[in-house]
ROFI-813325 format. One record per residue (C-alpha): z, y, x; residue in one letter. Coordinates in steps of 0.25 Angstrom, whole numbers, padded with zeros to 4 digits, always signed. Layout:
(site (Z,Y,X),"A")
...
//
This chain:
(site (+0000,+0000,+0000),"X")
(site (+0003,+0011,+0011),"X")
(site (-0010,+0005,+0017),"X")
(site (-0016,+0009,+0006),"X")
(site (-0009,+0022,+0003),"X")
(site (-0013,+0027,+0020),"X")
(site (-0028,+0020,+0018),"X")
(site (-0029,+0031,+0005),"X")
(site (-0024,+0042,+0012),"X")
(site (-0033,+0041,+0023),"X")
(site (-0045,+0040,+0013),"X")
(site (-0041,+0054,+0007),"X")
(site (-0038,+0061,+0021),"X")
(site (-0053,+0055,+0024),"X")
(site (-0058,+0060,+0010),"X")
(site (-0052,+0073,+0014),"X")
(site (-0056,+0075,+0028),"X")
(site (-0070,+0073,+0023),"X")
(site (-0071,+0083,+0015),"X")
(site (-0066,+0093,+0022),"X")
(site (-0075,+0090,+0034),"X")
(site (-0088,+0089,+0023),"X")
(site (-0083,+0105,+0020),"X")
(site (-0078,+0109,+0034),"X")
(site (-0088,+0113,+0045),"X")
(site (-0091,+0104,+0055),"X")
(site (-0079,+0102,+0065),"X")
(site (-0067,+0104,+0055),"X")
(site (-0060,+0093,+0058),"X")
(site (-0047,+0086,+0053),"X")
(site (-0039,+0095,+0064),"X")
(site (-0046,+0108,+0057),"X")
(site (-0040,+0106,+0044),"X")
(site (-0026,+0100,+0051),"X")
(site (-0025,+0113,+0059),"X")
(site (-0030,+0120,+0046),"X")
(site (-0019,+0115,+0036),"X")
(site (-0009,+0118,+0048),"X")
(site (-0011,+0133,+0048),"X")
(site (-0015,+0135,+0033),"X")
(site (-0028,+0139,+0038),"X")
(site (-0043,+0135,+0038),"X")
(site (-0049,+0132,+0051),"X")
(site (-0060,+0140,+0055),"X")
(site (-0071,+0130,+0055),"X")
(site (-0067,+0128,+0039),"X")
(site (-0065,+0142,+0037),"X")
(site (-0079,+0145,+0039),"X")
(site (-0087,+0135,+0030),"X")
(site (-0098,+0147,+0028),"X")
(site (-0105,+0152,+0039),"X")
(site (-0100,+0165,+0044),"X")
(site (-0114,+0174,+0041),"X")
(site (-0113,+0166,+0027),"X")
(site (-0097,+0171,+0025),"X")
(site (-0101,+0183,+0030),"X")
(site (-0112,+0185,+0020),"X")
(site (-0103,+0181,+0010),"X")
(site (-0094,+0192,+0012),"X")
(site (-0104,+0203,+0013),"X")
(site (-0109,+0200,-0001),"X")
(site (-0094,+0198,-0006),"X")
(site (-0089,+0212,-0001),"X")
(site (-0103,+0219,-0007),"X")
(site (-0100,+0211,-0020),"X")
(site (-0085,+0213,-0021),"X")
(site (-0088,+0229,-0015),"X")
(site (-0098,+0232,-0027),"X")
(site (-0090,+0223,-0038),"X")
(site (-0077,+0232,-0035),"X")
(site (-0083,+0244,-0034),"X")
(site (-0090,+0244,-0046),"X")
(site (-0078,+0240,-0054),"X")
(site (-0070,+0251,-0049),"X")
(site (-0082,+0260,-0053),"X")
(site (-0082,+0256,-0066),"X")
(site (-0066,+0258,-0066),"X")
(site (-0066,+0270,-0062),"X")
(site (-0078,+0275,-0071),"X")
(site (-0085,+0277,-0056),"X")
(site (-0074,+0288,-0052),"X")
(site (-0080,+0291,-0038),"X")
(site (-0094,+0292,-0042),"X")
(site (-0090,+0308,-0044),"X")
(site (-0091,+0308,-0029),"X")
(site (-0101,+0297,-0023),"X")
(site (-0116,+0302,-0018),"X")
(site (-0124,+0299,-0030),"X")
(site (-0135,+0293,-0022),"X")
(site (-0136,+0286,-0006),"X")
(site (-0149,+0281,-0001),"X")
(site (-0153,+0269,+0002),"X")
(site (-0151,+0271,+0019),"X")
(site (-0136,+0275,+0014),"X")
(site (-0134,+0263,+0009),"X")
(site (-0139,+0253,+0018),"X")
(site (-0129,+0260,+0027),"X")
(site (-0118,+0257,+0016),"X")
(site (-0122,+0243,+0016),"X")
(site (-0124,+0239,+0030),"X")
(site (-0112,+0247,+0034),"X")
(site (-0102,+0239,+0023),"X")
(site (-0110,+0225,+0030),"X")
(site (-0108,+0229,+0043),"X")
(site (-0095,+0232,+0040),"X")
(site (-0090,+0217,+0035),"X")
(site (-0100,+0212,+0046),"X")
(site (-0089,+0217,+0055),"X")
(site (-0078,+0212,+0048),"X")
(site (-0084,+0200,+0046),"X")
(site (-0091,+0197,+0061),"X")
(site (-0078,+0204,+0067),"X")
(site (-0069,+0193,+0062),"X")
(site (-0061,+0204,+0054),"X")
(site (-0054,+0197,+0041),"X")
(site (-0053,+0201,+0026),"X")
(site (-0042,+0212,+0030),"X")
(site (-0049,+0218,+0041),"X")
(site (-0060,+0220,+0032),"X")
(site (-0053,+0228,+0021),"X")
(site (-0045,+0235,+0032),"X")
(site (-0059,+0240,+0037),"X")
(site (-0065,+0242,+0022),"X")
(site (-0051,+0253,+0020),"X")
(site (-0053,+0259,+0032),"X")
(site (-0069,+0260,+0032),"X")
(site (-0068,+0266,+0017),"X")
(site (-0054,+0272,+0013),"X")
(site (-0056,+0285,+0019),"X")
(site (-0068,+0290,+0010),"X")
(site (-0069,+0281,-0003),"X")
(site (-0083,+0280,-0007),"X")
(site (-0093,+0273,-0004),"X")
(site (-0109,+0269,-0011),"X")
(site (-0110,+0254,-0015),"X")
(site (-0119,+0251,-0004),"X")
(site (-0121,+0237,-0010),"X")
(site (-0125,+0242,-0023),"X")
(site (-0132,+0254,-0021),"X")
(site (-0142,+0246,-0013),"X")
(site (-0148,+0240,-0023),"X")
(site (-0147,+0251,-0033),"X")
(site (-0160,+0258,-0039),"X")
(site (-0165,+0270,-0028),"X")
(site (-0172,+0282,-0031),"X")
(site (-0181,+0287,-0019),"X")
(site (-0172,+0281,-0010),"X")
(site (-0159,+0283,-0015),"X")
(site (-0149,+0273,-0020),"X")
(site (-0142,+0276,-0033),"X")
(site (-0127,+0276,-0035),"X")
(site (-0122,+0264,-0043),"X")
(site (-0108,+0261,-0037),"X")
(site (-0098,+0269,-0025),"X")
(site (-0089,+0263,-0016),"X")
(site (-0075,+0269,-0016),"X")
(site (-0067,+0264,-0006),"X")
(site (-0054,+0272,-0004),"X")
(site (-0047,+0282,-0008),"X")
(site (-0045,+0294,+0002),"X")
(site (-0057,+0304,+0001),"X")
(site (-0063,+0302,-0014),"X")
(site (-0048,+0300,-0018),"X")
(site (-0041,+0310,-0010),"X")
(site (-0052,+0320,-0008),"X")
(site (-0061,+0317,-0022),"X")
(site (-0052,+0314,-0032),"X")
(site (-0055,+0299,-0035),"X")
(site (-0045,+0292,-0040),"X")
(site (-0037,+0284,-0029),"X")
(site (-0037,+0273,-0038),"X")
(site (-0052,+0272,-0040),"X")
(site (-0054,+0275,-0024),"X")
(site (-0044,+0264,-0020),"X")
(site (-0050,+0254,-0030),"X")
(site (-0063,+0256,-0022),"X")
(site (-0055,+0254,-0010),"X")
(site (-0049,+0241,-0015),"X")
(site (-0063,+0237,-0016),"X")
(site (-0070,+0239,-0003),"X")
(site (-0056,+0233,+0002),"X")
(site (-0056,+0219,-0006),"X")
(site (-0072,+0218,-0006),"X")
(site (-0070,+0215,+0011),"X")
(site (-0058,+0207,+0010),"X")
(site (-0062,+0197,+0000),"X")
(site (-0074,+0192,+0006),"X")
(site (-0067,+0192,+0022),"X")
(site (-0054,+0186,+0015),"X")
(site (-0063,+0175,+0008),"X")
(site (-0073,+0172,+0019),"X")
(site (-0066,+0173,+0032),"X")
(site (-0050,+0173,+0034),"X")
(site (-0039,+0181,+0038),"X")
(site (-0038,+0183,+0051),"X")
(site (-0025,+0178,+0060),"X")
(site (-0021,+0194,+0060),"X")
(site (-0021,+0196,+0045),"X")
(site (-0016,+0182,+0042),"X")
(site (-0006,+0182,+0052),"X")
(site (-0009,+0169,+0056),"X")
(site (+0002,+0160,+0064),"X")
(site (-0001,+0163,+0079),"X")
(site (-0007,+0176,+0077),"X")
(site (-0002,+0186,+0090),"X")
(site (+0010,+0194,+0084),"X")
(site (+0009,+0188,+0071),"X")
(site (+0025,+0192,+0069),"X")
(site (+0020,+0206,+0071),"X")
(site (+0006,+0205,+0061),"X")
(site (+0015,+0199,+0049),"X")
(site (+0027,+0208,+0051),"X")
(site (+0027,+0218,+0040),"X")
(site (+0034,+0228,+0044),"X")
(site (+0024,+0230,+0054),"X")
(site (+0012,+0229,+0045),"X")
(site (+0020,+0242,+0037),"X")
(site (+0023,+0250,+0049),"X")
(site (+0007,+0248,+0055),"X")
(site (+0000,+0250,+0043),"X")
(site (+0010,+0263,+0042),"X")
(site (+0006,+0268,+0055),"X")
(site (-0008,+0267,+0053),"X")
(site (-0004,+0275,+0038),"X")
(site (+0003,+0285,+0048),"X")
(site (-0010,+0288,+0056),"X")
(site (-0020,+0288,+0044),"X")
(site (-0011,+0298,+0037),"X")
(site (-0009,+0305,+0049),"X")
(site (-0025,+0305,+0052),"X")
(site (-0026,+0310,+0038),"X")
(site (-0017,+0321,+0039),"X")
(site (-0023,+0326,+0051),"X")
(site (-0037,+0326,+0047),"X")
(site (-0034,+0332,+0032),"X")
(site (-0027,+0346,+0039),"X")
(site (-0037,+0346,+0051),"X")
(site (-0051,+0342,+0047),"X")
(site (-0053,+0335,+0034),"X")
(site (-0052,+0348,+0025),"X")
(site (-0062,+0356,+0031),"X")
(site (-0073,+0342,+0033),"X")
(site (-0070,+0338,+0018),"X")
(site (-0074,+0352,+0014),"X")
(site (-0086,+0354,+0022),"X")
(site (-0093,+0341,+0021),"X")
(site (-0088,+0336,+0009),"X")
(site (-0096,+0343,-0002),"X")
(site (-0089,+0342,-0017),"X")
(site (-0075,+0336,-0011),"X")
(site (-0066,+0339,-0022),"X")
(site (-0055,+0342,-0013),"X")
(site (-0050,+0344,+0000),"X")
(site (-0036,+0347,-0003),"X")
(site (-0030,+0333,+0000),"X")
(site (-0035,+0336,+0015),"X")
(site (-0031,+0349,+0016),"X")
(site (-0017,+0347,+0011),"X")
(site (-0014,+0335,+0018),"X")
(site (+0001,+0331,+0020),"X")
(site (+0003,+0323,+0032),"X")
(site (+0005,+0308,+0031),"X")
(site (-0002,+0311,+0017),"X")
(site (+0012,+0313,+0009),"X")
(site (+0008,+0319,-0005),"X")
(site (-0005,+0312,-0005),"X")
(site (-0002,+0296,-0010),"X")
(site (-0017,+0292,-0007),"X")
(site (-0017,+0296,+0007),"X")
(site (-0003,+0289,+0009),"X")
(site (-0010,+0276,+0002),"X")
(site (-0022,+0277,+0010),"X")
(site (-0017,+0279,+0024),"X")
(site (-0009,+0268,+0021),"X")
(site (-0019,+0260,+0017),"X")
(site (-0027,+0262,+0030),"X")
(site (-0015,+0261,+0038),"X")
(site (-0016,+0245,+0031),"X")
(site (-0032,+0244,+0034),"X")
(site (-0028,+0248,+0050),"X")
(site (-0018,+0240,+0052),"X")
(site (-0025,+0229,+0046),"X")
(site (-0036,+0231,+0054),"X")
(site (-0031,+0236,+0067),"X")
(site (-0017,+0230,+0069),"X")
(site (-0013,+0217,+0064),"X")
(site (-0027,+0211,+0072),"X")
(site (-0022,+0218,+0084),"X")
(site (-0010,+0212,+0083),"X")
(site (-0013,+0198,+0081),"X")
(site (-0024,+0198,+0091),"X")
(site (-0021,+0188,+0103),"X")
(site (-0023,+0189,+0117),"X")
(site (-0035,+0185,+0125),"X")
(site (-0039,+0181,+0138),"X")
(site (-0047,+0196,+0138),"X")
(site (-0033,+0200,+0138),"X")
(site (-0029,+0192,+0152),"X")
(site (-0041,+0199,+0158),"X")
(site (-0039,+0213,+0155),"X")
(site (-0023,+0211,+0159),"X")
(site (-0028,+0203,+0174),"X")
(site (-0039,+0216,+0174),"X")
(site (-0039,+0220,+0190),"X")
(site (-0047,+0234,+0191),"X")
(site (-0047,+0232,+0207),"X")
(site (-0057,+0220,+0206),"X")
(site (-0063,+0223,+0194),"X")
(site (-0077,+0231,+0193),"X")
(site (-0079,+0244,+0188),"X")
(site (-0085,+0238,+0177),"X")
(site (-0073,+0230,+0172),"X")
(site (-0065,+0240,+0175),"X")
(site (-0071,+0250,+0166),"X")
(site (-0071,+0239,+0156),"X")
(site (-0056,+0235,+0156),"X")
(site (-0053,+0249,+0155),"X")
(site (-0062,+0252,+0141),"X")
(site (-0059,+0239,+0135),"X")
(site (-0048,+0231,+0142),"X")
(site (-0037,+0230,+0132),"X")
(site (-0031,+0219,+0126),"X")
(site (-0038,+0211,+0115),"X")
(site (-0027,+0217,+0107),"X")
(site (-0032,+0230,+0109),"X")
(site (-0045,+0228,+0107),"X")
(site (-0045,+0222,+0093),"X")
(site (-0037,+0233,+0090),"X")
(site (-0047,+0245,+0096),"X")
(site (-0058,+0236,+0090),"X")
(site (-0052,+0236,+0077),"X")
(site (-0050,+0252,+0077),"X")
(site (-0063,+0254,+0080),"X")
(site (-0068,+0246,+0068),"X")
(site (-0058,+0253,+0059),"X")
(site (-0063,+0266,+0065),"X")
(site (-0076,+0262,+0064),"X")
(site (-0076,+0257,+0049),"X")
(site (-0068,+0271,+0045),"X")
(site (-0077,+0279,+0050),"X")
(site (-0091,+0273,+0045),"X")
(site (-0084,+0269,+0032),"X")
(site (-0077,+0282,+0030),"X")
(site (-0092,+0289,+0033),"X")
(site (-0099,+0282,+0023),"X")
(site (-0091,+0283,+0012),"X")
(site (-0091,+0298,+0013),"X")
(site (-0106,+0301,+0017),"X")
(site (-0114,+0291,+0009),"X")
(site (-0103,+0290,-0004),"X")
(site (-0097,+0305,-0006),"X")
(site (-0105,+0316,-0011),"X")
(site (-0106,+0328,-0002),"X")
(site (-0101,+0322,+0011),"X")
(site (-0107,+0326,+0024),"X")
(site (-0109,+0315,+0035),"X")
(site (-0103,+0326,+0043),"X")
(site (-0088,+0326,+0035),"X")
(site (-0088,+0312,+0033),"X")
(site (-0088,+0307,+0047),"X")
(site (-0077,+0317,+0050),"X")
(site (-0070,+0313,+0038),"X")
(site (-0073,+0298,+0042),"X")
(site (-0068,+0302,+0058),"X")
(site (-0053,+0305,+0053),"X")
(site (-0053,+0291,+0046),"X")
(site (-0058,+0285,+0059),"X")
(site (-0048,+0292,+0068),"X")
(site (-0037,+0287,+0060),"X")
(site (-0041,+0275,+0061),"X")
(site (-0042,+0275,+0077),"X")
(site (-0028,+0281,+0077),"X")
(site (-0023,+0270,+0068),"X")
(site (-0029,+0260,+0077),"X")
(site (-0023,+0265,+0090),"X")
(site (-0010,+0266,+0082),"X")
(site (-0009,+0251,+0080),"X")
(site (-0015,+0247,+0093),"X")
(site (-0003,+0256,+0099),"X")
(site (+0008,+0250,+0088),"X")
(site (+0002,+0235,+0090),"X")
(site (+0005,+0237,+0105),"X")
(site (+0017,+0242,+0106),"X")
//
């Protein structure tokens, strides 16, 4: 009877075993799914059952589909509220740079191994400072009239300058915010993981640190700290004067010119600087954190500028930091990048009577904000 009871228990695990290898990819052996059920997790070679352009093209047409299905609920909720402010028309070479600016965009986060919160992080800080921009994807295929595209649907992505500045309401800006947001993190969340950073994984470098929450706070409070401080700064120096002279028909310049520092009196700029301060640390810190050491990192330590060539020597001094430092210098410079093209679209091709002229001076505030933040957590993270 045991005989028995062991001879059909090893007919199951056979039955079972052939299954999974008839789903897995070649090479996903026995050890794979023991190694898999002790972590909790999938194994990469199981993970990735689709091809990675396939996944990849998956995703695109996710974000495009859930990007236009959002936002043309939330214009119908909002009885299409931003349309008061929104270019009426953009032709057709304006939006082929839309498109191919939002797919290079996920191409990025998707070739450069960034995960579902990277990606929204990036989708906050590229379009929070402006808050409108064209339905590239739809206005593609909408009917033109000697080369120009009609409008049929808008893009509001934050709150700060059609809020603030152009009296949406923060509600309706921040429901198209919470669009772009989720239509980047779904399709990365359901086709690739999380990464060890985000899922603070078991073995991650300083993983007490990256779960701690208190320092989660005090981070994502600092790099509040330096966009409010950013803000204040450029509203009493510099934005007043660009906001009336290159931004024809704004309502109000006010908000600017009366700034309060730390943004006390106004509850959207508080919410907002916060809400980058999030994005940043996302983004910036908790992958610098939980990057390992490497063997670069040996090198550049043992680096001898008496037998080294001129060369090397230039080299180790322009790019010889730890691979610490470099993910996060790489990662602020993507952040800065992503603000400032983001942040200059949404005004220039979406926001009637803005000059190229004040939006990438409106857009350099953004991206200086977001170098200072960046510095600010690689100093904190170093400490």
């Amino acid at each position: 009877m045991g005989r028995a009871k062991e001879a059909a228990a090893e007919a199951v695990t056979a039955v079972v075993d052939s299954a999974a290898a008839a789903v897995s990819p070649a090479g996903a052996g026995p050890s794979g799914r023991a190694e898999s059920l002790k972590t909790g997790t999938l194994s990469p070679r199981r993970a990735a059952r689709l091809p990675g352009p396939a996944r990849f093209a998956l995703a695109v047409v996710l974000s495009f589909a859930l990007s236009s299905l959002g936002r043309s609920f939330v214009d119908q909720c909002s009885q299409y509220e931003v349309g008061s402010i929104t270019r009426e028309t953009n032709s057709r070479t304006e939006l082929l740079v839309l498109a191919a600016w939002k797919l290079f965009a996920l191409a990025l986060g998707w070739f450069g191994d960034y995960d579902g919160y990277d990606v929204a992080a990036l989708s906050l800080l590229a379009h929070g400072p402006a808050g409108a921009q064209r339905e590239s994807e739809v206005l593609l295929m909408a009917p033109t009239w000697h080369g120009r595209a009609q409008s049929t649907d808008v893009h509001g992505a934050q709150t700060y300058l059609i809020s603030v500045f152009y009296g949406i309401r923060a509600l309706t800006a921040g429901a198209y915010l919470a669009v772009d947001v989720v239509s980047t993190f779904l399709p990365f969340l359901l086709l690739r993981r999380l990464s060890g950073a985000h899922s603070a994984a078991p073995g991650i470098p300083n993983r007490d640190i990256v779960v701690d929450r208190g320092i989660q706070a005090l981070t994502s409070a600092q790099s509040a700290l330096v966009y409010s401080v950013v803000l204040f700064l450029a509203s009493r120096y510099l934005l007043p004067n660009n906001l009336v002279l290159y931004f024809e028909g704004i309502p109000t310049i006010t908000p600017a010119a009366d700034a309060t520092f730390l943004g006390f009196g106004t509850p959207t700029t508080q919410l907002l600087s916060l809400l980058f301060g999030l994005a940043a640390r996302t983004f910036i810190f908790t992958p610098f954190l939980a990057t390992p050491p490497t063997s670069e990192d040996q090198k550049n330590a043992e680096f001898d500028p008496v037998h080294a060539s001129l060369g090397q020597t230039v080299a180790w001094n322009l790019w010889g930091y730890t691979t610490r430092t470099k993910v996060s210098l790489i990662r602020t410079a993507v952040a800065m990048l992503f603000t400032g093209v983001g942040t200059f679209l949404d005004t220039t091709l979406a926001i009637k009577g803005v000059e190229p002229y004040g939006a990438a001076v409106y857009a350099g505030v953004w991206v200086t904000a977001a170098l200072v933040t960046g510095l600010s957590l690689r100093y904190v993270g170093s400490i």
